[in-house]
N, C-alpha and C positions, 0 to 999 in steps of 0.2 A: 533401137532397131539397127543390127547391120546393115551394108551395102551389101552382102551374100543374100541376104533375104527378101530384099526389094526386087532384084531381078527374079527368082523363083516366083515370087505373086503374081507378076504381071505375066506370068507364062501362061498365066490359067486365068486372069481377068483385065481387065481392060485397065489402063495407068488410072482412069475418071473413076470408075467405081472402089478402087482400092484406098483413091483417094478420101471419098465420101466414106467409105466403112472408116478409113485410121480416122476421120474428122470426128465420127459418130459415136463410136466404140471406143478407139485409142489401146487397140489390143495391146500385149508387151509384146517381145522376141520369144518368149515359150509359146504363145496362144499363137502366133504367126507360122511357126514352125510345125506345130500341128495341123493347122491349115491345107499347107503345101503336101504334107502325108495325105489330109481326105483326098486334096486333088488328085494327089497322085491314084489313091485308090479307085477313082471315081473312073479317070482316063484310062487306067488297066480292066475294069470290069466293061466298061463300052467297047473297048475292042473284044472283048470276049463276047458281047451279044449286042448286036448293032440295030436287032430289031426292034421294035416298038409293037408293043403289046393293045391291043383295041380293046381290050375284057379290061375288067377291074382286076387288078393282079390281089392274090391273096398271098397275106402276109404272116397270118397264120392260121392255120387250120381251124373252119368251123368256127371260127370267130371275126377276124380281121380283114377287109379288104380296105384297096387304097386307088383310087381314080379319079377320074375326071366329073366334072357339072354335066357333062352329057351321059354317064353312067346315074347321076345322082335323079336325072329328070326321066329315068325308062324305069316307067312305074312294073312292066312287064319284066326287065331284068332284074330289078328288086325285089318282086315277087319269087322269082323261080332260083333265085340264090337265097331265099329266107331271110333278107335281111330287115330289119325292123329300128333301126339308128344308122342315123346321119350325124356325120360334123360335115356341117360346111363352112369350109375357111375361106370364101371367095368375099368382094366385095358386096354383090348383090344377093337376094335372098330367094330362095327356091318356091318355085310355083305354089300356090294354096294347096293343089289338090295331094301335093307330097308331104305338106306341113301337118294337112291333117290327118294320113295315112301312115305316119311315120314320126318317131321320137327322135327331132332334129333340135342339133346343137350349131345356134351359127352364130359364128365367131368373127366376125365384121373386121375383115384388115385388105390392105392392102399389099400388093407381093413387092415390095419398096425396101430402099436400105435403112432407111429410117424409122422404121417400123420397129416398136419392142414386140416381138414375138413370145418372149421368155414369161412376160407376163402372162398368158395364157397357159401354159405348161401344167401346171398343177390343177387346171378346172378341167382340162380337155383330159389328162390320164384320170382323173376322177371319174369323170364321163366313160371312158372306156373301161376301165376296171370293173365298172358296176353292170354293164355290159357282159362283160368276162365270167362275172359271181354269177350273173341271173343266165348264163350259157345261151347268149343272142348276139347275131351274127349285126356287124355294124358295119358302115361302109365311111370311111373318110376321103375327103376329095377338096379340089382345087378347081379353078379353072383347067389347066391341063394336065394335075396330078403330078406336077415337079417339084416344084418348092414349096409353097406355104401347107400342103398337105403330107409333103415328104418330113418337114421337120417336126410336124405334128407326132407323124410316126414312128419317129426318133426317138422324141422324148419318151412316147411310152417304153419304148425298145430299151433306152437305156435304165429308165426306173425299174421295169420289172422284169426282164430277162436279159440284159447283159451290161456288164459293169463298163466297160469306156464307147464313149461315139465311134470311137473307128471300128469296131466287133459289129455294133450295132447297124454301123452304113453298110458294111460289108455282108451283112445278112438283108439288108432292106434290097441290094443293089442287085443278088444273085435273085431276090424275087423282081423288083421292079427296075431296072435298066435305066429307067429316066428319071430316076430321084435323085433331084440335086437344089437345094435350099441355096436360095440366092444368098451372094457372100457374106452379107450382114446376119440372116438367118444362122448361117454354118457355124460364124464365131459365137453368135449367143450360146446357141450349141453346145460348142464349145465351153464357154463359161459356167453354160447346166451343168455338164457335168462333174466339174469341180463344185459345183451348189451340193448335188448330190453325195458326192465324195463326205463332203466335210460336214453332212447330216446324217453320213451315214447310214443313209437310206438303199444300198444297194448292198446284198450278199448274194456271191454266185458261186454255185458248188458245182461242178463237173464230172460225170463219169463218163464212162467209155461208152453207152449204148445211148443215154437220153442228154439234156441237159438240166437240171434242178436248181428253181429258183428258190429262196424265202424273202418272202416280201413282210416288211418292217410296216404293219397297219398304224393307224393311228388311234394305238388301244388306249385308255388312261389307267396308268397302276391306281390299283387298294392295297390299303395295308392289308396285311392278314392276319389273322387271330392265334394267337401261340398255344393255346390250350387244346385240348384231345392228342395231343403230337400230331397234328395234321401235316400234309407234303403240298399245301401252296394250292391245295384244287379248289374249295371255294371261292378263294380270295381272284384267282384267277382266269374262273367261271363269271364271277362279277364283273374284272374289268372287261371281258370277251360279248357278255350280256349288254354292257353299253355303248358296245359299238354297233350291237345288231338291237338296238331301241327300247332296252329294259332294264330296269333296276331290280335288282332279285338280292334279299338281305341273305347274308352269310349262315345263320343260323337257319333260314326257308330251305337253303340248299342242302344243308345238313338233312335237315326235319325230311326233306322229301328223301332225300339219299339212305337212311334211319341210320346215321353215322357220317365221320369224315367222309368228305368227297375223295376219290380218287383210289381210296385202300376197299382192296377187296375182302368177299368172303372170306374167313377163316372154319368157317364149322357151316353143316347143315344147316342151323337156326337162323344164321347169319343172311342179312336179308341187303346188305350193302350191295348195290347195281346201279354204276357211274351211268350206263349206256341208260335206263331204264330212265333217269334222272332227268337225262336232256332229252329224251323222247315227250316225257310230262311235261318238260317246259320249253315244247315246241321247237328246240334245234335241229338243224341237220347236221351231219358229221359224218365222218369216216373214222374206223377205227383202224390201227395199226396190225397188218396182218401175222400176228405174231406166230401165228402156225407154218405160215409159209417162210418166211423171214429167216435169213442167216442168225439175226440175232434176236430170238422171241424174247421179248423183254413184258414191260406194260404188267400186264394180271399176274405173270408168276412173279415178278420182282416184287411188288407191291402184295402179294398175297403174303409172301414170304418174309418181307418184311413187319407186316403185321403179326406173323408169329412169335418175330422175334421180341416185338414190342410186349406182346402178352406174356413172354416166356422173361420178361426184363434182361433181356441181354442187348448186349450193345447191337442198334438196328443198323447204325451207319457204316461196319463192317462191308464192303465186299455188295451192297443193297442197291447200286445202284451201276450200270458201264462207265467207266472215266468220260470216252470220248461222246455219244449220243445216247439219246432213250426216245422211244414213240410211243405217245399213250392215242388221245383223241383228239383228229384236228374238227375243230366248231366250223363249220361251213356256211353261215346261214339261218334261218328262220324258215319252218313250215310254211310252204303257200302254194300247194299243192298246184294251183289256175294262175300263176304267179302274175295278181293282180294288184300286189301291195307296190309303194314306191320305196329304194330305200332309205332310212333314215336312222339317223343315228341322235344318241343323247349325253350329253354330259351333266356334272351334277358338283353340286358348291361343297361335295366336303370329299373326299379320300381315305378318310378314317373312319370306319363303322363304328359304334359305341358297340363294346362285348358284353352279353345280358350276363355271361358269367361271371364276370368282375361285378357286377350291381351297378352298372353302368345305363344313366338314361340314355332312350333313344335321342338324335334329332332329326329337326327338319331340313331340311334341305330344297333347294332350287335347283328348277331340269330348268336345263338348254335343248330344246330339240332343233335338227337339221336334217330338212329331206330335201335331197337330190333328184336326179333325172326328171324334173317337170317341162312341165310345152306353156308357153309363152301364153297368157290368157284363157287359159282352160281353171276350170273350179274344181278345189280338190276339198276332202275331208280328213282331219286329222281326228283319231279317234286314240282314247285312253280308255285301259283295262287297268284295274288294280288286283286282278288275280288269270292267274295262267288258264285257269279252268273256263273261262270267258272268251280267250283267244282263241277266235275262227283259223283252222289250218288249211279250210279250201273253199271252194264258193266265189261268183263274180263279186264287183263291186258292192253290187246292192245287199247280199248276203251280210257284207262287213258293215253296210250301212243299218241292216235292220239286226243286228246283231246285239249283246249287253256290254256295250261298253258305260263307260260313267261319265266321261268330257265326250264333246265334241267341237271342233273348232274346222270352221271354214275358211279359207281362203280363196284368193287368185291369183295365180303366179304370174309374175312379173319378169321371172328371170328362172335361170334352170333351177336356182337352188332355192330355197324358202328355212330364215332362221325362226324357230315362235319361242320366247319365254314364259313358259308354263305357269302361271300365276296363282298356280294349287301346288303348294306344296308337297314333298315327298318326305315322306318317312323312312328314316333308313332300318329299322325293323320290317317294311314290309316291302310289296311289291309292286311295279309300274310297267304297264305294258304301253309302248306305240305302235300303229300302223297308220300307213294312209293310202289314199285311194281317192281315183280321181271321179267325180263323182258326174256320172251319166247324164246327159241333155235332157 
């Protein structure tokens, strides 16, 4: 550390606490020097707005607010902002009558330099993201909504909508004025997002009118099967399928599709329909507006392509735009009363057996994981071995008197709940999760 950079810290903190952070932390001279830029941003956006906001400030639109434990306990201001998720990052825990009214995340710390904050990062944007998918407004907060809820807000900010902390403070600041992560808080921060960086977890795209994020999920690759000249949509419907709590064999996808995924129509007879596909096996999606679009791509590329496959001339010609293509983004799972929790599955092998090679099937082990649960509440985890079984709407009890084949009960302990499935799967066929928390 220079002697240039010790006096700039103490501009903006106290010689005692700067002290305690280098003791704790032991930042370098680059994390130091980024430092002094937040403060500086922090000290130029307070003189730009000096007032203090008494509302929960939204952070973003129809989704995000960020306040204080006196917003968290006005069951009235909760109600009429629609919001249904709490994080509370305060030391103490919020009244009964809000715990049981509301899907609260409380994250037990203290607003202290010594405190690892970092370690919560990745449960709290988990929490929030699934929030984001199911389109429910959440409220995060603190005791006074400055620091330990500000750097909460951070972290999501810099994972899914903007690549460095200073972008992301500067967009928290122009909504909330009083967000400032105590100095130990700032440099973890700071460290995140080098975590970030170097997992490569953040891409940000910019135009002139919006901002466009793509957010890197935690899909797992399948191989894919080399035979029919297939374009990867199976294989990539699969890993998409296990992140939204199902195993659907490559060949089911085919068989419901009556051909490769993803290639369209060529003739009348031709009965190939990707959309119709993930309708039957209960996805939601959006497809890529290709009528409207500068570049309509998707159906005519892909239809086109398949002619040329038929006509055997070389398809890789000219079949595809160098720079992007949009076919269908997977959104989700049918749940019309969205009463399911969500969960995701993983499974012990990544190579499907190909029935056309004469290849046996195998067995395989699920991992299931469901998220957003309430601390002592009883939930039911149910398995479907065919799509035509899975309820797309209906309350809890629906799903509970519904035909699934497993049922397995718990009582959550904690937000998240891992179960190893002790019935194996088949990778020839199919596995459906849901769960639900099951009624008093």
């Amino acid at each position: 550390m220079t002697d240039k950079i010790n006096p700039l810290i103490t501009d903006y903190i106290d010689p005692w606490t700067f002290e305690r952070v280098r003791n704790v932390l032991q930042p370098t001279e680059e994390e130091l020097i980024y430092f002094v830029k937040l403060m500086q941003l922090l000290n130029q956006k307070r003189k730009q707005s000096e007032k203090f906001d008494y509302n929960p400030s939204l952070v973003i639109d129809e989704f995000l607010y960020h306040g204080t434990i006196n917003h968290a306990r006005n069951m009235i201001l909760l109600r009429d902002l629609n919001i249904r998720h709490i994080i509370n990052t305060c030391h103490v825990p919020l009244e009964e009558e809000i715990i049981k009214n509301f899907n609260v995340l409380w994250i037990d710390m203290q607003d202290e330099e010594d405190v690892n904050i970092n370690q919560y990062f990745e449960k709290t944007n988990d929490f929030l993201l699934s929030c984001k998918e199911k389109k429910e407004k959440v409220l995060v907060h603190c005791q006074m909504g400055i620091s330990r809820s500000s750097s909460i807000v951070l972290a999501y900010l810099m994972k899914y909508h903007h690549d460095t902390l200073m972008k992301a403070y500067d967009f928290l600041l122009d909504r909330r004025s009083v967000s400032c992560p105590n100095p130990s808080f700032l440099m973890q921060l700071v460290r995140y997002e080098k975590e970030l960086r170097n997992n490569g977890n953040i891409i940000e795209e910019e135009t002139e009118t919006t901002m466009q994020k793509t957010v890197l999920l935690n899909i797992p690759p399948q191989l894919q099967w080399d035979n029919d000249n297939g374009y990867c949509g199976g294989a990539a419907l699969q890993s998409i399928d296990l992140y939204y709590s199902a195993w659907i064999s490559q060949k089911l996808i085919r068989d419901i599709n009556k051909g490769v995924y993803l290639l369209q129509p060529v003739t009348f007879n031709d009965h190939r329909d990707p959309l119709r596909t993930l309708t039957l096996l209960h996805f939601t999606y959006n497809e890529w507006d290709r009528i409207n679009s500068p570049q309509p791509q998707f159906r005519e590329e892909f239809g086109a392509t398949r002619e040329t496959i038929n006509d055997k001339e070389d398809a890789d010609d000219g079949c595809l735009p160098l720079d992007i293509d949009y076919g269908i983004a997977i959104t989700g799972i049918v749940d019309e009363d969205s009463v399911t929790l969500p969960v995701r599955l993983s499974v012990s092998e990544w190579n499907e057996p190909n029935p056309r090679y004469h290849e046996a099937p195998k067995e395989m082990l699920g991992t299931v994981t469901v998220n957003n649960l309430t601390n002592g509440c009883f939930y039911a985890l149910l398995q479907y071995s065919s799509y035509g079984s899975v309820p797309t709407r209906g309350s809890a009890i629906d799903f509970l008197q519904s035909d699934f084949d497993e049922r397995h009960e718990f009582m959550a302990t904690s937000t998240d709940y891992v179960y190893e499935d002790p019935n194996v799967i088949s990778t020839n066929g199919s596995v459906y999760y849901r769960c639900v928390l099951i009624p008093e």
